[in-house]
C-alpha positions as CSV (number, residue, x, y, z in Angstrom):
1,X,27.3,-1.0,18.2
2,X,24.4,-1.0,15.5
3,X,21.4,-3.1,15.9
4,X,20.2,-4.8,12.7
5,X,16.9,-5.5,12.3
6,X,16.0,-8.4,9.1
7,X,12.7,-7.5,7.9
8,X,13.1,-8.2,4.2
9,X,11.4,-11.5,4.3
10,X,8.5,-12.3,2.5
11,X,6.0,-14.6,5.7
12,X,5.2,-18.4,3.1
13,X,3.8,-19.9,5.7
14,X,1.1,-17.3,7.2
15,X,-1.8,-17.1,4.9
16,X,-4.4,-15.6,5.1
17,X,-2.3,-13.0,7.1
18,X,-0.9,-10.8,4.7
19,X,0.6,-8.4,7.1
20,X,3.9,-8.8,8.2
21,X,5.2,-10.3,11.2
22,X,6.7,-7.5,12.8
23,X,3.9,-5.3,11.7
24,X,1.4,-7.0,13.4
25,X,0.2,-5.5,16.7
26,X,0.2,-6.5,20.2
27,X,-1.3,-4.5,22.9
28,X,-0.9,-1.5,21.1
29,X,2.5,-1.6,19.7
30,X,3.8,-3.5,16.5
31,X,5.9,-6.0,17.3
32,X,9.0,-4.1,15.6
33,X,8.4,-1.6,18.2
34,X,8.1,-3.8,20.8
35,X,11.6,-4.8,19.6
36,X,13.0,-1.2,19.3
37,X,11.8,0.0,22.9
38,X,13.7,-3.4,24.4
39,X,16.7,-2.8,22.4
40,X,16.5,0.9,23.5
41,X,16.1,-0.4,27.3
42,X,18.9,-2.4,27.0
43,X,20.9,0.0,26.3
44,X,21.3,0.0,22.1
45,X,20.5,3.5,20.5
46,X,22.0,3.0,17.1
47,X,19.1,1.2,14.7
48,X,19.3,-0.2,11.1
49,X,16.2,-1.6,10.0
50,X,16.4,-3.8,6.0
51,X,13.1,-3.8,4.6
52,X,11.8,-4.4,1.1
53,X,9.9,-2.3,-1.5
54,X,6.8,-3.4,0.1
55,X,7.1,-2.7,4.1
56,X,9.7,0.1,3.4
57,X,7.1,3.3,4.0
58,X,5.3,1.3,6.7
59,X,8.8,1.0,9.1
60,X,9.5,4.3,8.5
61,X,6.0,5.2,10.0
62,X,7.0,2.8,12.9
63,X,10.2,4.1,13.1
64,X,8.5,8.3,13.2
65,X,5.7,7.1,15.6
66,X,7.7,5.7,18.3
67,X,10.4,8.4,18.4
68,X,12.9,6.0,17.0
69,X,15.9,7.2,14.8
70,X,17.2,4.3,12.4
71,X,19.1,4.2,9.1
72,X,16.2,2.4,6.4
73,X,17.6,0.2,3.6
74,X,15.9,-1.8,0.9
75,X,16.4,-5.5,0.3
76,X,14.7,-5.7,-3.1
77,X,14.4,-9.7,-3.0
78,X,14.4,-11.7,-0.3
79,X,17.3,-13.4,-1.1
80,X,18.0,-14.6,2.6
81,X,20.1,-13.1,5.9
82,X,23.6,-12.6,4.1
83,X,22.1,-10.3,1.0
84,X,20.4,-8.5,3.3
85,X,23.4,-7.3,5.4
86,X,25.1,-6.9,2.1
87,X,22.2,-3.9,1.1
88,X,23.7,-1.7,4.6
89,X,27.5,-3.2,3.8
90,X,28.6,0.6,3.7
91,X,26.6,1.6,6.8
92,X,27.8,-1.2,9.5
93,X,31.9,-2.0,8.0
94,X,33.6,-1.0,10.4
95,X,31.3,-1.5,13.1
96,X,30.3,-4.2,15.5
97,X,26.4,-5.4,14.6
98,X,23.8,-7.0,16.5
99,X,21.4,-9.2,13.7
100,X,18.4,-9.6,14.8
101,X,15.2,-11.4,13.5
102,X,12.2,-9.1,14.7
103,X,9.5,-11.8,13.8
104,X,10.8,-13.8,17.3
105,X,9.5,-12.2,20.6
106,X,12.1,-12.9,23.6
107,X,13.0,-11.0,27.0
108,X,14.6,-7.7,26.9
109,X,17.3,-10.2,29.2
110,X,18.3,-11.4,25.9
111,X,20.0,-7.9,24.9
112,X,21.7,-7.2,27.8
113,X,22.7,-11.4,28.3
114,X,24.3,-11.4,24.6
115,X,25.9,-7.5,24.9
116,X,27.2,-8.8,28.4
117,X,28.5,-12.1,27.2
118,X,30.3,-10.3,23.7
119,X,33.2,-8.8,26.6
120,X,34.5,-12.0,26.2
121,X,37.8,-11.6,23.4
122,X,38.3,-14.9,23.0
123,X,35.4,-14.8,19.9
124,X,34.5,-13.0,17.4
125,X,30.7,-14.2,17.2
126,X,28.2,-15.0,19.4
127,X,25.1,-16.6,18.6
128,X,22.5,-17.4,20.6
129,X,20.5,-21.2,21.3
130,X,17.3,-22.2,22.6
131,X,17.0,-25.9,23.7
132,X,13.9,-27.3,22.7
133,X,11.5,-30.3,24.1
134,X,10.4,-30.8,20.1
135,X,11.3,-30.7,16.9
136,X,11.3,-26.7,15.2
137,X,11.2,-25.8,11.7
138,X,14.3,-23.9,11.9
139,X,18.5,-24.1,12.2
140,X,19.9,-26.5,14.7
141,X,23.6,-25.5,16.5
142,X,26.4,-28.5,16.9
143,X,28.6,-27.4,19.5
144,X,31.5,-28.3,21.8
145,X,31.7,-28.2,25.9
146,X,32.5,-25.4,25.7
147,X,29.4,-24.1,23.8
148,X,31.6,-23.2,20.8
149,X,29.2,-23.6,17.1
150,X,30.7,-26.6,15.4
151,X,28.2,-26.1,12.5
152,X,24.8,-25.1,11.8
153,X,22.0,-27.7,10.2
154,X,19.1,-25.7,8.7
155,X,15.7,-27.6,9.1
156,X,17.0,-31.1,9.0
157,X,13.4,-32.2,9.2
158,X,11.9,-34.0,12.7
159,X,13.8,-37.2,13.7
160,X,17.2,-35.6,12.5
161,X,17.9,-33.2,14.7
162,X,21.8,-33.0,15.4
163,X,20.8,-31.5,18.8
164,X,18.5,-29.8,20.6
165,X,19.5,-26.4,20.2
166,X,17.8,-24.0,17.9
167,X,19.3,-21.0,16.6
168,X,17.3,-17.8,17.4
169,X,19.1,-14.9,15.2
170,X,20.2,-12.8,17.9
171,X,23.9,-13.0,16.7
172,X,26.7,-10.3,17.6
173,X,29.2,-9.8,15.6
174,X,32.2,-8.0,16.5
175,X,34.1,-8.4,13.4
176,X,32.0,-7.2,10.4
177,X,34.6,-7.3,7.8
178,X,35.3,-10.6,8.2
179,X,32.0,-12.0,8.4
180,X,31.0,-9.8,5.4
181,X,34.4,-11.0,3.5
182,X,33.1,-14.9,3.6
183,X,29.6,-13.6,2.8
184,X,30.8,-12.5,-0.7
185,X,32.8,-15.1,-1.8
186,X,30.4,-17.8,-0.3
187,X,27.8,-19.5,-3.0
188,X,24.7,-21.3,-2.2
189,X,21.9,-22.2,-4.4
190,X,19.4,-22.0,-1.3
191,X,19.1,-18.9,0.5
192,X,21.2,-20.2,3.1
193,X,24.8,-18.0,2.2
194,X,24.8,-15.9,5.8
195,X,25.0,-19.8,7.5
196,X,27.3,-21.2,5.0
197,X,29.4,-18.0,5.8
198,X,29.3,-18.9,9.7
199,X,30.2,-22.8,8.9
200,X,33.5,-21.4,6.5
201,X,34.9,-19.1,9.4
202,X,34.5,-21.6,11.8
203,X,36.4,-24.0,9.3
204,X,39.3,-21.2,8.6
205,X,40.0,-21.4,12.9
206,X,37.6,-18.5,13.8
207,X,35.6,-19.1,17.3
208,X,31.8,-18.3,17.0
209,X,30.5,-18.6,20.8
210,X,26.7,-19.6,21.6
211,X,25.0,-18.0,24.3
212,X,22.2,-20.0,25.5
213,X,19.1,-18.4,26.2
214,X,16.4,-19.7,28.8
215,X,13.7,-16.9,28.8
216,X,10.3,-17.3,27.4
217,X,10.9,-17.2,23.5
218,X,7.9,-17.4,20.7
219,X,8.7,-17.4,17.0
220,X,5.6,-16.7,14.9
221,X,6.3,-19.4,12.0
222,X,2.5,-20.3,11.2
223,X,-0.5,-17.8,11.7
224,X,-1.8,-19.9,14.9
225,X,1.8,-19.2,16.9
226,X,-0.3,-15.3,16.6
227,X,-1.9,-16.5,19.2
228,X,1.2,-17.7,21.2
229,X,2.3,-14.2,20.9
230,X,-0.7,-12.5,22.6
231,X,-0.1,-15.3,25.5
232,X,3.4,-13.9,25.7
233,X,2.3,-10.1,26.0
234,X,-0.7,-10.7,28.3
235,X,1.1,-12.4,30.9
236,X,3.7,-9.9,31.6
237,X,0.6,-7.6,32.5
238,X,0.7,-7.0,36.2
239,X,-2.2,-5.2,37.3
240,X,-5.2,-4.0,34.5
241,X,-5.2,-1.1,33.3
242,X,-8.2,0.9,31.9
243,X,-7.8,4.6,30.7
244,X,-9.5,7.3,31.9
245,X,-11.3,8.2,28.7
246,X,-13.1,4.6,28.9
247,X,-16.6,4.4,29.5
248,X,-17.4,1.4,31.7
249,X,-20.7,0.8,32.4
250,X,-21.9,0.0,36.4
251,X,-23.5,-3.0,36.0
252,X,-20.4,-4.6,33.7
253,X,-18.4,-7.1,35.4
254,X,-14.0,-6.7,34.3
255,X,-11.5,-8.9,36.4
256,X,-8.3,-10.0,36.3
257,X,-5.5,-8.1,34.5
258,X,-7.3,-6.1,31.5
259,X,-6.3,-3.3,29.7
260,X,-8.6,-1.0,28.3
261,X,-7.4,2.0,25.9
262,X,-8.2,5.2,25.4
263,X,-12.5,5.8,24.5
264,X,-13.6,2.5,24.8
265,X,-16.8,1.8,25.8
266,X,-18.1,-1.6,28.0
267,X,-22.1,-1.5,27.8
268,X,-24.4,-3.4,30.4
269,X,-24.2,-6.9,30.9
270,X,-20.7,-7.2,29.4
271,X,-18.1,-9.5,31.1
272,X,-14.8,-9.0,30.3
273,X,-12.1,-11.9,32.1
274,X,-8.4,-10.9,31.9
275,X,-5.7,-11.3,30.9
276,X,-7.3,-9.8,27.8
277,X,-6.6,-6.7,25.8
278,X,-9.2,-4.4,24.4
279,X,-7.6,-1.4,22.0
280,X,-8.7,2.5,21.3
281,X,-12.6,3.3,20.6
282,X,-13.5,-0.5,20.3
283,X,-17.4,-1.0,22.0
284,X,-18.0,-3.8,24.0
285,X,-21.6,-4.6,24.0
286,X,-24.5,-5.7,25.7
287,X,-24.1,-9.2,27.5
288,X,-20.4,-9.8,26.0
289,X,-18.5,-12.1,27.1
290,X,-14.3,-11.7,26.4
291,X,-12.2,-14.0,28.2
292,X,-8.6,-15.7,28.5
293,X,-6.2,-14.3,26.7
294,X,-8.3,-12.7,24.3
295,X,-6.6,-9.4,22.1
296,X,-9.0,-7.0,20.6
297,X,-7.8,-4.5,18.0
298,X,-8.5,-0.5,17.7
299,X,-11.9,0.4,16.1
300,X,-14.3,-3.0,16.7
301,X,-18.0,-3.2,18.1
302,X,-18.1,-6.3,19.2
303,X,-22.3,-7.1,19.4
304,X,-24.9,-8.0,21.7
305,X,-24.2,-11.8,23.4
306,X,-21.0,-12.3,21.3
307,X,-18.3,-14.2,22.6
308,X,-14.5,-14.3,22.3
309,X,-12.1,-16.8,24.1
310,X,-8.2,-17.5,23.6
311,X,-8.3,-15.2,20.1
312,X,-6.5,-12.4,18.1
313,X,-9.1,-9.4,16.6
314,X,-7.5,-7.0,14.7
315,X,-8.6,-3.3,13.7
316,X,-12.5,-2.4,12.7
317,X,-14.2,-5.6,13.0
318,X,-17.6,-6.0,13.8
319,X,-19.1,-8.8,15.2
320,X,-22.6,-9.5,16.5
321,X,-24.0,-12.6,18.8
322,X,-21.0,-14.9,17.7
323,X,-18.6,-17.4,18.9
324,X,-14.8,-16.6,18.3
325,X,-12.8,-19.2,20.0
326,X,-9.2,-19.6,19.6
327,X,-8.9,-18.0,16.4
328,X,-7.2,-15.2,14.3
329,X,-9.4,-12.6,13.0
330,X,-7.5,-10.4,10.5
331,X,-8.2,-6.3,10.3
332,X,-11.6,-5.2,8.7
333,X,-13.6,-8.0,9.1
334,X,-17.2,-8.3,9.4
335,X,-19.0,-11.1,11.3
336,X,-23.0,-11.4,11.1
337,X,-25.0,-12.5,13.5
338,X,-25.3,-16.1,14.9
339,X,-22.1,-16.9,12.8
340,X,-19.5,-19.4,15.1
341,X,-16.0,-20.5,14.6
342,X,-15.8,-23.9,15.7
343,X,-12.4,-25.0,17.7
344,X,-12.3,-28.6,18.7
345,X,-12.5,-31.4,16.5
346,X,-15.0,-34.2,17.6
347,X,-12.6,-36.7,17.3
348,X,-10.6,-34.7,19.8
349,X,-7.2,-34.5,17.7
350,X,-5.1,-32.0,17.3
351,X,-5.6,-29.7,14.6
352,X,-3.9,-29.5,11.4
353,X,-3.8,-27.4,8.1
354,X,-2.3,-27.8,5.6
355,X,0.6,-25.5,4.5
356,X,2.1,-25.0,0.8
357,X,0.8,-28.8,0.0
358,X,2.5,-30.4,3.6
359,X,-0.2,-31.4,6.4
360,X,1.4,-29.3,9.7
361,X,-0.1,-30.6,13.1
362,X,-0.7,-27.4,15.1
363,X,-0.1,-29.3,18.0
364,X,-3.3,-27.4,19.4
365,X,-5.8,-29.3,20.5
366,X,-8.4,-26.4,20.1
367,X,-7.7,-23.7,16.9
368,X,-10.5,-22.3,15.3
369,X,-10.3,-20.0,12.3
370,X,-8.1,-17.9,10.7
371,X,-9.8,-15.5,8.6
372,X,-7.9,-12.9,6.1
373,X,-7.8,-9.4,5.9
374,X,-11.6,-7.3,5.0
375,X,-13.0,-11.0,5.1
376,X,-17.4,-10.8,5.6
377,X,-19.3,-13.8,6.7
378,X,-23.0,-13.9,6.4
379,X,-25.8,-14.8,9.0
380,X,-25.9,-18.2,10.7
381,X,-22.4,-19.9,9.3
382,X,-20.1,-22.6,11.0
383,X,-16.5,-22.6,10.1
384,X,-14.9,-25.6,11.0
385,X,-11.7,-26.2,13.0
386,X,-8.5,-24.6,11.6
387,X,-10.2,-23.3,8.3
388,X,-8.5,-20.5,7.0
389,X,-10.6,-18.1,4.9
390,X,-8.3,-15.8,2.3
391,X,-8.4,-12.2,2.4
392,X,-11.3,-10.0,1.0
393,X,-13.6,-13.5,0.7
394,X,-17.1,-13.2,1.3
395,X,-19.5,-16.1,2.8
396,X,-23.0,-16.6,2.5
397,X,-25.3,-16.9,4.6
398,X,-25.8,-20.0,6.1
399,X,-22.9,-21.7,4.5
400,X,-20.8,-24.5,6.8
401,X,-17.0,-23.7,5.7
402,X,-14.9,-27.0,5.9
403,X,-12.0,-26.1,3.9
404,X,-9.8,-22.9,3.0
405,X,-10.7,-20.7,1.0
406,X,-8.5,-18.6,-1.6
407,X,-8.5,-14.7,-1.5
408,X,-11.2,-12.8,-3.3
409,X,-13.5,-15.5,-3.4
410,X,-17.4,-15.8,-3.1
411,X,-19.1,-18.7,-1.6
412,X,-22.7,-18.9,-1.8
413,X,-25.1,-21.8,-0.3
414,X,-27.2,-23.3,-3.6
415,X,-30.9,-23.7,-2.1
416,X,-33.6,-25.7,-3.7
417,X,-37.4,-24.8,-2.5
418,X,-40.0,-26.9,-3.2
419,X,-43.6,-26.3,-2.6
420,X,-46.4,-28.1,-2.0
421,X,-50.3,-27.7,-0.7
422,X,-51.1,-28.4,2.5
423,X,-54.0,-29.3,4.2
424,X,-55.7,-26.4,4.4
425,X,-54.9,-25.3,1.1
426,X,-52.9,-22.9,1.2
427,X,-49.8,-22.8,-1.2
């Protein structure tokens, strides 16, 4: 059996992160080879991984790094789930496939539940559903009693919801020809052909099973749901961990579960409250205070007196006597000093942002920024709650950012001095 990884698909909904979903990492590992190692585990060795011209070099590098052997194709536009199988049609005919969507994180229980559950001949397909408590921008299942897929209804919008089971593509397929047979001669004008594909063989008397899934499941949809994921890593952490190359000064204070990589470096004063996550020859400094569920990439110095609570720091940042709370903080970003991210609205609502013109309620009561790749913030700003700043931006000093701001931008505070004597004379 191959395992099919979809990661052809071009993130609308995540700016200012640029970086792919499954590229992004979490406690060391991207999240595609987070994917690989459970698949692995679970007993899977055969991988096929569909990327597109622009993440093509950078899965094979996954792919070299982790010791992983996989058959790379190229989806050259994201055209959706059933083109993309289409691209390896030669490599998995013939062949039972396990499709996969590497951008959800989910149990390595999954893998063995659906493999495990696929000995059953009475179906062809299995597919698995997550019940929700609310509505989810994605596919909703209709099924039977006995959890056979009646039909699929792709984001039906809140309030009409057929059910409340979501489709997570982990789907098995055990008869490729077929389901690649109503693929081709399906048309759709939305990207939706894979779906309409299921729908037809159901129609035409062919039993597609759904295999309910109860772990803990996070799909990254928005750029905040980032930070869902590094709730989802940090708490399977059992004990801390701290590497032997670290330098940690006496007189710091670390407790809880914490992971320290290799050559990092906790100065005097720092406090560092687990779970958190600090990565490889990052420097914690003087009087720092990281805390509760906070992930820190490879390469930072995070200041003198700077804090970070509930937040996600990618690679080489620098920060010095800030605030980060709740908030995303891209790769190669540069923070100056005094400079806060503020996370809770006075009017103690939940957050929202707005997304490709539609208002989307976070559902977080506290979210701070969410700042783009090579981003640099001046001395002494405030950036409001759920403000997202676009990649390589720069910001004044002094400046109080209440709105997004688009990528390569420059925003400057206008000052006007005026002079006058004073008593003593002096001008």
């Amino acid at each position: 059996m191959k395992v099919v990884f979809l990661c052809g698909g071009i993130g609308k909904r995540m700016f200012p992160v640029t970086k792919d979903k499954f590229l992004i990492k979490f406690v060391g590992k991207t999240l595609l080879e987070h994917h690989l190692t459970k698949a692995f585990n679970a007993g899977f060795k055969d991988f096929v991984i569909i990327g597109n011209p622009g993440n093509i070099e950078a899965i094979k590098s996954v792919c070299k790094n982790g010791g992983y052997k996989a058959k790379v194709f190229v989806q050259e536009n994201p055209k959706g789930m059933a083109d993309a199988l289409l691209t390896a049609k030669e490599e998995i005919i013939g062949d039972e496939i396990l499709v996969v969507n590497p951008n959800d994180i989910f149990d390595q229980s999954l893998y063995e539940k659906i493999l495990q559950e696929s000995e059953d001949s009475a179906y062809s397909s299995f597919i698995t559903g997550y019940r929700v408590q609310s509505y989810f921008p994605g596919g909703y299942l209709v099924v039977n009693d006995k959890l056979e897929l009646l039909s699929i209804h792709e984001k039906p919008g809140e309030g009409k919801e057929p059910s409340n089971l979501v489709n997570i593509v982990v789907h098995l397929h055990k008869d490729v020809e077929t389901l690649i047979h109503y693929m081709e001669k399906t048309d759709s004008s939305q990207d939706d052909v894979y779906e309409c594909a299921l729908t037809n063989m159901i129609s035409d008397g062919h039993k597609v099973k759904v295999v309910e899934y109860e772990g803990e499941w996070v799909a990254i949809k928005y750029p905040w749901h980032i930070l869902d994921a590094v709730k989802y890593f940090l708490k399977s952490l059992k004990n801390p961990i701290i590497k032997d190359s670290a330098s940690i000064s006496k007189n710091a204070y670390i407790e809880g579960n914490v992971v320290i990589e290799d050559n990092v470096r906790v100065l005097k004063g720092a406090v560092i409250k687990g779970p958190c996550y600090v990565g490889k020859n990052t420097v914690i400094g003087n009087n720092v205070l990281i805390r509760d569920y906070s992930h820190i990439g490879e390469n930072c110095s995070i200041g003198y007196s700077t804090e970070i609570t509930r937040s996600y720091v990618g690679d080489n940042c620098f920060f010095h006597s800030n605030f980060i709370g709740d908030s995303i903080i891209c790769d190669n970003c540069l923070f100056g000093y005094g400079t806060i991210t503020a996370n809770y609205r006075l009017d103690q609502s939940t957050v929202k942002v707005k997304v490709n013109n539609n208002v989307i309620d976070t559902r977080k009561n506290k979210l701070g920024a969410i700042v783009g790749e090579g981003t640099r913030i001046g001395v002494g700003c405030m950036i409001m709650p759920g403000v997202r700043l676009g990649p390589n931006s720069i910001v004044g000093p002094g400046v109080v950012v209440y709105k997004d701001v688009e990528p390569n931008k420059k925003i400057l505070l206008k000052q006007e001095y005026f002079i006058e004597s004073h008593g003593d004379g002096v001008k």
